[in-house]
N, C-alpha and C positions, 0 to 999 in steps of 0.2 A: 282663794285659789282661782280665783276668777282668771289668771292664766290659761289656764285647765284650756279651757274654750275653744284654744288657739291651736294647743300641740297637735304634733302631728301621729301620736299615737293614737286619738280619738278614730274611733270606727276601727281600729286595729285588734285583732284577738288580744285579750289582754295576758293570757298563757304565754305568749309569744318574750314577754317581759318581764316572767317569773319561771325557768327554767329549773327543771329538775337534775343536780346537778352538777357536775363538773368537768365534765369529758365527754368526748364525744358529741353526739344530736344537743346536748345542752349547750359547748361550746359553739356548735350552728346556729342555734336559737341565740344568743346573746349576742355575736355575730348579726345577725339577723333584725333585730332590738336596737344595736348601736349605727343601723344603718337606720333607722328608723327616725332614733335621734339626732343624726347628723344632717336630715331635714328641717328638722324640728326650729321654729321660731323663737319658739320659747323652753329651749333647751335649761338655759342658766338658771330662770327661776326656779324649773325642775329638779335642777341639781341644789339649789342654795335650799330649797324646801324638803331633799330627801337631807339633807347633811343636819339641817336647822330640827328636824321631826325626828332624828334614828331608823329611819329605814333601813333597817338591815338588809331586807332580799330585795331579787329582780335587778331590774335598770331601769335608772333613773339617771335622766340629764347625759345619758351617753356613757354614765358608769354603771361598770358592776358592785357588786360589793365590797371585791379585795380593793379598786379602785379609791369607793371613796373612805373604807380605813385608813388607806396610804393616806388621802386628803387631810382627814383627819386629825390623824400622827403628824403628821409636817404642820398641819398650823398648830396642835399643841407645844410642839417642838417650838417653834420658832417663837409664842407668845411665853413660852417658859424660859427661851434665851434674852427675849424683852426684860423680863424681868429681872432679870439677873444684872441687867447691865448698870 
């Protein structure tokens, strides 16, 4: 994870990126999180390292959790249409 180094969540409350939650103040925080990431240099690795490891909470790489299950589902989907063909 030598990435790590780079993000731009380093020195950031790390609370900020694991919200309690789903509504409301948590919806501000994650808000809050994805602007964080959308600085962030090294966003992509973050996100191919929460997808690659199961990071279920917080945000990571600019997603939330519902986020990268969709990710998820869609490349199962699509690697399960591969095979079909």
């Amino acid at each position: 994870m030598e990435w790590l180094r780079s993000a731009a969540c380093v020195g950031e409350d790390p609370e900020l990126f694991f919200p309690v939650g789903t509504t409301g103040p948590a919806l501000r925080e994650i808000a809050a999180a994805k602007r964080v990431c959308a600085r962030c240099p090294v966003a992509g690795p973050c996100l191919t390292y929460a997808l690659d490891s199961g990071r279920a909470s917080g945000v990571w790489g600019g997603t939330c959790e519902e986020e990268r299950d969709a990710l998820l589902r869609t490349t199962k989907d699509e690697a399960a249409r591969r095979r079909t063909i």
